[in-house]
N, C-alpha and C positions, 0 to 999 in steps of 0.2 A: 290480603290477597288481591284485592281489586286495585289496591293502589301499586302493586306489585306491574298491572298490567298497563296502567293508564300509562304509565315515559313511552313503553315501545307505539302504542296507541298512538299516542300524539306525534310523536316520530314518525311515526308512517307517514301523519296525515299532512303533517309539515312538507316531505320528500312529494310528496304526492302533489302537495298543491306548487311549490316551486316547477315541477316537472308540467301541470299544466299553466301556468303563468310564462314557462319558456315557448311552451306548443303555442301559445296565443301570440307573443309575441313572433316570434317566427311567421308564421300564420298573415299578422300584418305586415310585416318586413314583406314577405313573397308579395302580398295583396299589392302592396304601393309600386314594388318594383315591376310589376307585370303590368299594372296601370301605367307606370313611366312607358315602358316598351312599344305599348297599346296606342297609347297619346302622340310616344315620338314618329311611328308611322303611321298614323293615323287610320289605325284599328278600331272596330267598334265588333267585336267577337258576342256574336249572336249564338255561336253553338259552340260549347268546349269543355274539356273535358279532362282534368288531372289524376293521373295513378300512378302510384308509384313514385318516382325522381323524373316525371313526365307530364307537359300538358300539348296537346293537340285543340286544335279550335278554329273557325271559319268566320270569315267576315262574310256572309252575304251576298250584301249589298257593294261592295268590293271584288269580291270574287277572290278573297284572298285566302291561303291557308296558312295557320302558322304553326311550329313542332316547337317546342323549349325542351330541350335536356339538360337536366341541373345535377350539376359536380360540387355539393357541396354551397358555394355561396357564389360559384361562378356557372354561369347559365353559356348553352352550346344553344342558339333557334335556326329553325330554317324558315324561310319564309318566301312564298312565290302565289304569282295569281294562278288561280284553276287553268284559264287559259293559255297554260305555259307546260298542263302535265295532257298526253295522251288519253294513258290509263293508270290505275291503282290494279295490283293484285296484295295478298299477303303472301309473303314471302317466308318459306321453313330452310333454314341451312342444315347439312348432312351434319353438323357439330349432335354433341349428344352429350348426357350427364351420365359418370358411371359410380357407382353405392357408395364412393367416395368421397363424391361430389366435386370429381375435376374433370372438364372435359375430354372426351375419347370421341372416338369415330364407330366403336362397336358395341358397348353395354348398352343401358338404358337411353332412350330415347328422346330426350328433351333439347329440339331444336331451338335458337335464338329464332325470335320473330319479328317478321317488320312489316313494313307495308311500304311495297317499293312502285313507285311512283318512276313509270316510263315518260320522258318531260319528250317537247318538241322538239329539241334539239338533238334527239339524239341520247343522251345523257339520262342517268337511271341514276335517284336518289332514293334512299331508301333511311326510313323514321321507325328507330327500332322501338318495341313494342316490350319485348321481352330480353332479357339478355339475362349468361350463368353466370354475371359476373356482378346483377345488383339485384337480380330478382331468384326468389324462394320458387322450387318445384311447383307448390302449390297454387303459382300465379301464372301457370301456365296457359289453364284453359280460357279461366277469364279474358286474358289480355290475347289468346287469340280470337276471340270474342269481340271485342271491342277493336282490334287490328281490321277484323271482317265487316261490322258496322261502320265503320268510317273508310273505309274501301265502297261499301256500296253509299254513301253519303256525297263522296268526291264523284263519284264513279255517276252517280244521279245528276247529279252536276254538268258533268262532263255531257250527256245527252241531249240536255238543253240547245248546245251548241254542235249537236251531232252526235252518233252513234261513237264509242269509244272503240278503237281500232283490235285493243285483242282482249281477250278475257271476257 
């Protein structure tokens, strides 16, 4: 009977350890690629912070912010100095989740979130936080959470150089 159990036993442990051997790898692949990114504009990212297919993070001593949104093996950044954004608020769009889980304008209420960024020019960019098209229900409150912490992180920032004009 024991030996009956030990193949699937060992199978497991096999699938199991290949699946963490991909995570690591992976894992360094991001590390070095975000080090290239870091190094090519010469970031030195003192505060940041990955969740999700996201990382958000701050130089300083630079006064720089930078957003990575990753598709897979191809990365979307934005990147600007504090001295170029106004203010931060977070941002809730009228979109909503319905028991389906396709977006409506009137069932259940799970807005995409971001944190929209009113720059000097004029110009509103905005670093999504949450969206119903890569993130689970459950990741809602968090990541407005943390949407709200780096709101008031930039937004502290922002003071330094003067009161922030709205919010």
């Amino acid at each position: 009977m024991l030996f009956m159990l030990a193949g699937p036993v060992i199978a497991i442990i096999i699938v199991l350890t290949i699946i963490q051997r991909k995570k690591a790898r992976h894992k360094a692949a991001f590390a070095a690629k975000l080090k290239a990114l870091t190094s090519s504009h010469g970031l030195e990212l003192d505060l940041f912070e990955q969740f999700n297919n996201r990382l958000i993070g701050l130089d300083h001593q630079q006064g720089k912010l930078l957003f990575i949104e990753f598709h897979g093996s191809n990365w979307n950044f934005n990147m600007f100095h504090v001295d170029q954004i106004k203010a931060c608020a977070v941002l809730r769009s009228a979109a909503s989740i319905s028991s389906e889980g396709t977006a409506t304008a009137n069932n259940y209420s799970i807005p995409p979130i971001g944190l929209q960024c009113h720059m000097e020019d004029g110009s509103i960019v905005t670093l999504p936080f949450y969206s119903t098209h890569t993130d689970t229900f459950h990741d809602a409150t968090a990541l407005t959470r943390k949407a709200a912490y780096w709101r008031r992180k930039i937004n502290g920032m922002l003071t330094k150089h003067g009161e922030p004009e709205f919010f």
